[in-house]
C-alpha positions in Angstrom: 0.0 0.0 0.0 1.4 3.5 -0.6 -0.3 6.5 1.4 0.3 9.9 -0.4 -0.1 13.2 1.6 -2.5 15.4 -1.0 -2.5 18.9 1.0 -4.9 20.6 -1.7 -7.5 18.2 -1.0 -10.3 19.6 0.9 -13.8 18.8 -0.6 -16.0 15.7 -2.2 -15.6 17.1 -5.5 -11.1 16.9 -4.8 -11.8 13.1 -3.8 -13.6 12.8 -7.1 -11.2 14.0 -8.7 -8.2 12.6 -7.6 -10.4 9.2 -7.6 -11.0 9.4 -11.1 -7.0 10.1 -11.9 -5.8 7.3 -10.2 -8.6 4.2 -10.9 -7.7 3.9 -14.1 -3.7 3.4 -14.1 -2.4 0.0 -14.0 -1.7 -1.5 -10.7 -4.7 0.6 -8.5 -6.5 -2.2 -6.8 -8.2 0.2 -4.2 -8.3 3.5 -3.0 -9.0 4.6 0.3 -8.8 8.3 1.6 -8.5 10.3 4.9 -10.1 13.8 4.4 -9.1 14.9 7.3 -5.6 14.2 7.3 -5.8 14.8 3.7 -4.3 11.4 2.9 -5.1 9.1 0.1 -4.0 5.4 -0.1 -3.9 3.1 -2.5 -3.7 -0.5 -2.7 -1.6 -2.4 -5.3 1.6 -2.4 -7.4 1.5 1.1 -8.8 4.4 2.7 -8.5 4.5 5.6 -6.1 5.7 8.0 -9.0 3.3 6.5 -11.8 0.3 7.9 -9.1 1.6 11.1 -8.0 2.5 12.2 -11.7 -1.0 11.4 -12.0 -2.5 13.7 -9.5 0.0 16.3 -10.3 -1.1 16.3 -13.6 -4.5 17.5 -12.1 -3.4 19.7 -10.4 -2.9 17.9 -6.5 0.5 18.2 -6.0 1.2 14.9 -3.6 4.1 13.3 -1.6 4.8 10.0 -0.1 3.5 10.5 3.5 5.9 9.6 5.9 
């Protein structure tokens, strides 16, 4: 599982969003998210990178959370 930190995130229509990015790329099993901590993580073999070019293509800037 890989947990990203996705500060910008702050509403339903983010998590859509980011949601959308990420189900299609190879690799995404699941995706589970923490609002409030503004966390997102994903189950599966994508690669850390491969998911936050995808949500910095969007515009959510995203790190590995630590």
């Amino acid at each position: 599982m890989t947990t990203l930190s996705v500060p910008d995130m702050s509403c339903g229509h983010c998590r859509a969003s980011i949601e959308t990015a990420l189900k299609p790329l190879p690799g995404v099993e699941q995706i589970s998210f923490d609002a409030e901590a503004r966390k997102v993580s994903v189950t599966g073999p994508a690669p850390a990178s491969q998911l936050i070019a995808a949500l910095d293509a969007i515009g959510f800037p995203a790190s590995v959370a630590g």
